[in-house]
N, C-alpha and C positions, 0 to 999 in steps of 0.2 A: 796519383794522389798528391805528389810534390807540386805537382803543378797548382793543384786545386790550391792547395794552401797559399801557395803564392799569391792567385788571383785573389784570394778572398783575404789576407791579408792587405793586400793593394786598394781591395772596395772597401774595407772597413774604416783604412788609415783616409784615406779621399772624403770617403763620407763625413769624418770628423772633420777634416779642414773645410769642407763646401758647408757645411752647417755653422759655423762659427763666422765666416767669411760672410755668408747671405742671409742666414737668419738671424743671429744674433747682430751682425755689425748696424746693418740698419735698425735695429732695436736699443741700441749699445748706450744709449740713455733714458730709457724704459726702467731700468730698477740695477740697484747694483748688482746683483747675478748676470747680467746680459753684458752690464758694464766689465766685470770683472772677468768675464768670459773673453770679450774681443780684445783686451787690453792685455791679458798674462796669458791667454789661452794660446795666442802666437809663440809668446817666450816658448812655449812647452813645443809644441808644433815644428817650427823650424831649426831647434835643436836635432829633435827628434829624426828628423828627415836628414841633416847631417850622420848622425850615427847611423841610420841604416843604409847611406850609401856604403861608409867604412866596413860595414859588416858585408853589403856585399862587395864589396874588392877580394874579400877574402872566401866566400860562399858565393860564386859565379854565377851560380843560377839564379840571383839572388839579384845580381846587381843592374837587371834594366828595370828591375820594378822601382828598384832605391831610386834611381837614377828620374826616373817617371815623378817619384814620390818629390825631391828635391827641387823639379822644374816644376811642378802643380804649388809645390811651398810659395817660387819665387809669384809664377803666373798669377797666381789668388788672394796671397797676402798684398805684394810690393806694388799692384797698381803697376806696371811699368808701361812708360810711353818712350816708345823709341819713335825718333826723326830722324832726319838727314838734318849737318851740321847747320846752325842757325847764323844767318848773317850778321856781320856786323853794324853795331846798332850805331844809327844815325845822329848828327849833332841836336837836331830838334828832338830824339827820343827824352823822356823822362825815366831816368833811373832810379828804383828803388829797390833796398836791399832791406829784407828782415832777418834777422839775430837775435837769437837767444847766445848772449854771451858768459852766461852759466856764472854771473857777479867777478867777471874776472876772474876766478879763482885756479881756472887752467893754465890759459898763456894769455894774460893781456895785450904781450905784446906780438904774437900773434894775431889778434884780433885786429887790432890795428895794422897789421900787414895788410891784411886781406884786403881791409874797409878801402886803405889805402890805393890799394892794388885796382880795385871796382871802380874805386872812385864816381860811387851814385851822388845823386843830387838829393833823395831824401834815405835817409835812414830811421828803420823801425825796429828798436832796441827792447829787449826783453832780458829780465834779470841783471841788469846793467847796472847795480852797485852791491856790496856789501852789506851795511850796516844803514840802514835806515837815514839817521844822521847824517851818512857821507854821498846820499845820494845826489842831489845837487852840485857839491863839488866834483863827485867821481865824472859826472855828467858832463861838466863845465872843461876838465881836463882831460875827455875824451874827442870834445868839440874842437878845444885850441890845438891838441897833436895835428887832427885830421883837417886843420882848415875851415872848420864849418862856421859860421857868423851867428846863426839863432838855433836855438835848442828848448826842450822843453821836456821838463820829467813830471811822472806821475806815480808815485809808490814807486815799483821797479820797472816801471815802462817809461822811454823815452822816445822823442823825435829827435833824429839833425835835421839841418835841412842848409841846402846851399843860396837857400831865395826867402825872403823876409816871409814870417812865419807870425799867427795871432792865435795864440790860445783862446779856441772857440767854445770847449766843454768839459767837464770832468766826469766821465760816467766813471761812479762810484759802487760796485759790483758787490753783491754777496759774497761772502768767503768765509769757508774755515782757519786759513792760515792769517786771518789779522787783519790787514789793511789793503784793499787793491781794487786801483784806478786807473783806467783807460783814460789816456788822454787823447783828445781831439783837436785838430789844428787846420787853418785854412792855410795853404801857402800860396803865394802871389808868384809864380811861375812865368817865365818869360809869354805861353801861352794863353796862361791864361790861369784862373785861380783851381785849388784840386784841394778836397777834405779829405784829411789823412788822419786814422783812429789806430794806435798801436798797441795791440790786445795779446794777453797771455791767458788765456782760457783756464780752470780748474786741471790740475794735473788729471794724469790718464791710470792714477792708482787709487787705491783706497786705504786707510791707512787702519787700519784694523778693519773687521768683519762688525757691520750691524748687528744688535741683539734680536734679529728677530728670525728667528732658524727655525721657531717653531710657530709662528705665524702664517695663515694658512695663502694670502698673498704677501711675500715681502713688499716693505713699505720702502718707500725711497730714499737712499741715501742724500745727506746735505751736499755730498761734491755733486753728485748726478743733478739735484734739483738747482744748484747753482751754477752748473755749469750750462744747463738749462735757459735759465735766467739773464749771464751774462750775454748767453749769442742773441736772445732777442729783445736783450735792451740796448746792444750796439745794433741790432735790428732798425729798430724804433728812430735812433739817430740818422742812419744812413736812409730812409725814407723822408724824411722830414731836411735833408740837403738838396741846396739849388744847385750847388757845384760837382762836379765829377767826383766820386766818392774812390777812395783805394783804404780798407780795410786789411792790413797787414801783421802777424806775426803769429806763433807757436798757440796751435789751435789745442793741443795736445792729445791729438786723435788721428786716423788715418781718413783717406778719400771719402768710405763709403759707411761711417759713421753718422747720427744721425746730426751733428752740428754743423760740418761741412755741407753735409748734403742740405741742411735747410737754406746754410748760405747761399750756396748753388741756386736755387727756386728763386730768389733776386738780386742776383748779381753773376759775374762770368768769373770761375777759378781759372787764374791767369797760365795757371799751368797745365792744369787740364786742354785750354786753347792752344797754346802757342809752345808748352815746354818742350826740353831739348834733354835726353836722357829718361832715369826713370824716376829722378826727382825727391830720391829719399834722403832724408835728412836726420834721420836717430840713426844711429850714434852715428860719430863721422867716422872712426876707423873700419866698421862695419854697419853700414844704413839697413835699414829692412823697413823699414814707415817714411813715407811723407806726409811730415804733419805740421810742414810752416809750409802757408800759404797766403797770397795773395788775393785777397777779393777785388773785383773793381767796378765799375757804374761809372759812366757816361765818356771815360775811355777806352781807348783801344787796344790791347794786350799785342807788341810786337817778337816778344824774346821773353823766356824764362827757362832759367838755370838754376843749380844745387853746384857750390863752389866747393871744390875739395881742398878742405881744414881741417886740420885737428885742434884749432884752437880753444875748443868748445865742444858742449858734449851736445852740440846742433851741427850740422852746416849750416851756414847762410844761404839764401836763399833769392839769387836776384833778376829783379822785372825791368822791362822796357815797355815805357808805354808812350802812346801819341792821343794827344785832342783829336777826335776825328776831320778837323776841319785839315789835319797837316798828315793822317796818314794815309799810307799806300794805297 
């Protein structure tokens, strides 16, 4: 009978994560309940699978089903893609790195290590000021630390960029929280020119519950229908460019959500192709979601990594890419 319970304990606990993983995550902008299910239903999930390894350490019979439960947490949530180590990236590659640097408020001067360290040629910056007022400046004095020459901010989204840079668009996005704008940029790159859109999608929460509990379909929440809205009006842009398009930063969702995935249908997620590890990027002392990605169109993905920082309550996240005329 101890046994039975085991098992059916084991198929109860599975069954909850494969339904939240497969049926809700693909639906996870369909209404805020589907939302609020893939996005906190994790939180609850992989706690959960920790403590019941701990319990069985100490209840033995107990501990290959934890143990099961734990590896099913990582296999089904974390997306992981394991390679073999990736080469080093070449002098014609193009480097980009996207950061959510969480307005400086952790380590700025961390942050600046890192970028330092990477030393990409374009940077796609999320949360990258303070106070409204100081974003330009913050922007301005993150550009002359690091060396970069042309810059461009939008609400809290910025570009560097190490090669002359023309502010091509401002998609000006729905939102709850106030003001926010994708900026878009053509840079003139040694091989040739590449559109770069550096986007912070609606967060992955909900900040109170909708009034409608007793409504016999719920109606859709404004982050859900804006968040919506943001991915295919940066959609709309990246169709209507003649130059190679890279579409970069904190999507605020994982792989198999349904914003990514619509991305995925016209364009190549650079990490999905070519990354090196398992690519998560919340939180950096403990990651369990990747949810900064790289889109990209009419280049070629050679390398993608998740940098380990704490500088930030992201990792960065950085791409190598080549015009196909010049790669492998």
């Amino acid at each position: 009978m101890k046994k039975w319970c085991g098992l059916i304990w084991l198929a109860g606990y599975l069954a909850g994560v494969l339904i939240i993983r497969f049926w809700f995550g693909p639906r996870s902008e369909m209404n805020w309940f589907t939302y609020e299910m893939v996005h906190n239903g994790i939180l609850f999930f992989v706690p959960l699978g920790v403590f019941l390894v701990v319990v069985g350490l100490f209840k033995r019979r107990f501990l290959p089903y934890a143990l099961l439960i734990l590896s099913a947490n990582w296999l089904i949530f974390a997306d992981p893609i394991i390679r073999i180590p990736m080469p080093p990236s070449r002098k014609e590659d193009l480097r980009v790195v996207s950061y959510n640097v969480a307005h400086g408020w952790i380590d700025i001067a961390g942050v600046r290590k890192v970028l330092a360290e990477s030393s990409p040629d374009i940077v796609c910056l999320q949360e990258s000021a303070v106070d409204p007022k100081e974003i330009e400046s913050s922007t301005r004095v993150l550009a002359r630390r690091l060396g970069y020459k042309y810059f461009v901010q939008e609400s809290f989204n910025g570009i560097l960029s190490r090669y002359p840079l023309r502010l091509e668009h401002v998609i000006d996005v729905p939102t709850k929280w106030g003001k926010k704008t994708f900026p878009e940029v053509v840079i003139s790159t040694p091989e040739g020119d590449v559109r770069v859109i550096s986007v912070h999608l609606e967060p992955s929460w909900i900040a109170g519950w909708p009034p409608d509990l007793s409504e016999w379909k719920p109606t859709l929440s404004k982050v859900v229908v804006d968040r919506r809205s943001q991915a295919e009006m940066v959609l709309a842009r990246v169709r209507l460019s003649k130059e190679p398009v890279i579409v970069a930063g904190d999507f605020n969702g994982p792989p198999y959500t349904e914003v990514p995935t619509r991305f995925r249908q016209e364009m190549t997620d650079s990490f999905a192709a070519v990354g090196g590890g398992c690519g998560m990027s919340l939180l950096p002392k403990l990651p369990y979601q990747r949810i900064d990605f790289a889109f990209v169109k009419g280049l070629k993905p050679e390398s993608a990594v998740v940098i380990d920082s704490n500088a930030s309550d992201h990792r960065p996240a950085q791409f190598d890419f080549n015009f196909p005329s010049v790669a492998k």
